[in-house]
N, C-alpha and C positions, 0 to 999 in steps of 0.2 A: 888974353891974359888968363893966364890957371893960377886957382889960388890951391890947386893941389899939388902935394910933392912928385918929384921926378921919377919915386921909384916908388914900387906900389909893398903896400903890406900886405901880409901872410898872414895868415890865422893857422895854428896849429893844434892840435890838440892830443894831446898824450895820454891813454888812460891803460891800467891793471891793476892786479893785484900786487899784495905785499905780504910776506909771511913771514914774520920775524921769529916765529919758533922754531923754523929752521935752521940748519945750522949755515949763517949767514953775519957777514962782518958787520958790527950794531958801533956806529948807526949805519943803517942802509939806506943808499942813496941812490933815490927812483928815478930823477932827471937831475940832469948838470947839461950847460952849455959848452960849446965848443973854444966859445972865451973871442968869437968871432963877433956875436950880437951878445946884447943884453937885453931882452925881451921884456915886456911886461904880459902881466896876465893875472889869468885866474887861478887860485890852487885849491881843490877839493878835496878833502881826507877824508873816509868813512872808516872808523874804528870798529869793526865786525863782528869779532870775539876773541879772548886770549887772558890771561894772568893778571897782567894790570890793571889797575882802574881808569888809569888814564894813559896813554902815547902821547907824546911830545911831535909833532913834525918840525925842523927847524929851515925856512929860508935865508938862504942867503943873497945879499946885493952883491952888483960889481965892487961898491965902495969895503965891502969885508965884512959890514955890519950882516949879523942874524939877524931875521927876527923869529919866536918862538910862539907856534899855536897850541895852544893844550886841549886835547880831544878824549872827552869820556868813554868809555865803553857801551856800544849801542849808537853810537851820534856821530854827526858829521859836522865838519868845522869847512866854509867857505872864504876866502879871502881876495881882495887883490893887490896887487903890487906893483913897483918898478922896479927895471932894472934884477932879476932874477938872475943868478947864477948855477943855483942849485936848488934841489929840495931833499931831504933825508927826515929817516923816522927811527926813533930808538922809544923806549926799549927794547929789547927780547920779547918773544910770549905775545905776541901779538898777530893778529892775521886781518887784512882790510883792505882797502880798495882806495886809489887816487887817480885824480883826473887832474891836469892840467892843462888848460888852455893858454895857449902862450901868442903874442901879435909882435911882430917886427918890420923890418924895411930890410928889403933886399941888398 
């Protein structure tokens, strides 16, 4: 008897830059799933330099719901979640760095 599942999970991890002072459609969105899994994980924003004082990252679930991180200038906001369908960052004037780590089942 296995009391582990049939298919094995993935661990992923997505990481770059983001540069919103480019000319680039706001919000810009750094991962989105394929609409195949809904992943859970980790999401890491570092706010680098730029105009604002703060950036906004916004996740979203399979169920529609946001939710919204508010990240200072100079700082990094860490989170986890379920159920991930995207991640995007607005405003404008901004230049930083995001990592996600994301786990699912084949």
């Amino acid at each position: 008897m296995s009391c582990c599942p049939d298919r094995p999970f993935v661990t992923d991890e997505i990481c770059g830059n983001f540069n919103t002072t480019a000319p680039v459609t706001v919000p810009l969105t750094v991962w989105s799933t394929d609409g195949t899994v809904f992943p859970s994980g980790t999401v890491n924003i570092f706010y680098d330099r730029g105009t604002p004082a703060t950036i906004t990252a916004t996740v979203t679930h399979s169920t529609g719901a946001p939710t919204t991180l508010t990240i200072p200038k100079g700082t990094s906001i860490s989170e986890t979640f379920s159920d991930i369908t995207s991640v995007a960052i607005v405003p404008g004037g901004a230049i930083g760095k995001y990592c996600i780590n994301i786990h699912y089942q084949l």
